[in-house]
C-alpha positions in Angstrom: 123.6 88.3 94.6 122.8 84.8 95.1 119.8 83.3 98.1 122.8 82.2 100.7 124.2 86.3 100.5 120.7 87.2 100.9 119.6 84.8 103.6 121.3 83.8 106.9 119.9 81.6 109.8 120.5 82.2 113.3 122.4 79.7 115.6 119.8 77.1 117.1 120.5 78.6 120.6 119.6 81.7 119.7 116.0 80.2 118.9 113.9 79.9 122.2 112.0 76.4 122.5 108.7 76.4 120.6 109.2 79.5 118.5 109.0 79.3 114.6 112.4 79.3 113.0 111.1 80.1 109.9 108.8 81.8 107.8 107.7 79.0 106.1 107.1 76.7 109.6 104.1 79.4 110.1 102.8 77.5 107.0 100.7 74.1 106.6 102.7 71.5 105.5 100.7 71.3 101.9 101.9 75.0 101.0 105.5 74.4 101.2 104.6 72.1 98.0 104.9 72.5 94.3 105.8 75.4 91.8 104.7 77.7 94.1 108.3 77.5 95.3 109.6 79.7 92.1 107.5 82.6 92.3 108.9 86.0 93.0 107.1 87.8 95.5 108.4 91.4 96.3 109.2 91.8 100.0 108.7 95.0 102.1 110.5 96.3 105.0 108.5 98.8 107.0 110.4 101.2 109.1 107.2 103.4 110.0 104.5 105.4 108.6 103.2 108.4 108.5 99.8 110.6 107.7 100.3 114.0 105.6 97.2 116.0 103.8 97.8 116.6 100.0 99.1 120.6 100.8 102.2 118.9 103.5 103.2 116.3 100.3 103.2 119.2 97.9 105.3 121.4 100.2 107.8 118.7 101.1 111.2 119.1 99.0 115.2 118.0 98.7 116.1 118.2 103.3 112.8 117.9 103.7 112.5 115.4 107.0 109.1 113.1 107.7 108.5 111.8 111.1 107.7 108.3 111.3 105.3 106.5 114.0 108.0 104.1 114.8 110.8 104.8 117.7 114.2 104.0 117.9 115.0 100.5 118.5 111.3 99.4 117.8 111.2 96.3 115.3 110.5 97.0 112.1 107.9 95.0 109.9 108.6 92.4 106.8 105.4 92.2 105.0 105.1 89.9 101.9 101.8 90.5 99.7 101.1 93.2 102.2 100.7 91.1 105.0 103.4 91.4 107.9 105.5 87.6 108.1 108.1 88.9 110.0 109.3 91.6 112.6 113.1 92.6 113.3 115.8 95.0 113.5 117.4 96.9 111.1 121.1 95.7 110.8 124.2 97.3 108.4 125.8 94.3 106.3 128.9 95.3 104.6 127.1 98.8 102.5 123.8 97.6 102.6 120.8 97.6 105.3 118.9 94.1 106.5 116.5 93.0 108.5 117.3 90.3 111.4 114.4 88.6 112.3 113.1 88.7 115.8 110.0 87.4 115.5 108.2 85.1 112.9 104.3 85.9 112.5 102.0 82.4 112.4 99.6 82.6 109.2 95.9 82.9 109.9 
């Protein structure tokens, strides 16, 4: 699957005036520079969480169903590195699952 399958951007009215359009506008200037560019970095899309004790893991089996602390319709969290870049909705692209972005996290 090649970067443009992967990535889409939305149309420029769909961004509101003086949001980030892109992950990599949360970044200064001298990061976007360099081989840093090639590396693989593994990207995470966090649809909830949830606490169990060792004795609830070692029960749970095939039908087995774990509530998440997340609602329906609440964005969902990218996180890169394990820090969160991104927040959006879970979308259905042909057979596979995506995330649109709703909302692009600044960088400390």
């Amino acid at each position: 699957m090649s970067d443009e399958d992967m990535l889409s951007a939305p149309e420029p009215d769909e961004i509101g005036e003086g949001e980030l359009t892109t992950i990599g506008d949360a970044l200064p200037s001298g990061v976007r520079k360099g081989a840093v560019m090639d590396v693989n970095i593994d990207v995470v899309a966090v649809l909830g969480t949830a606490e169990l004790v060792v004795s609830q893991i070692l029960q749970l089996g095939r039908g087995a169903v774990v509530e998440l602390g997340r609602t329906m319709g609440e964005p969902v969290e990218l996180k890169c590195e394990n820090q969160v870049v991104a927040r959006g909705e879970v979308v259905v692209i042909e057979d596979k699952l995506g995330i649109q972005l709703t909302d692009v996290i600044r960088g400390g």
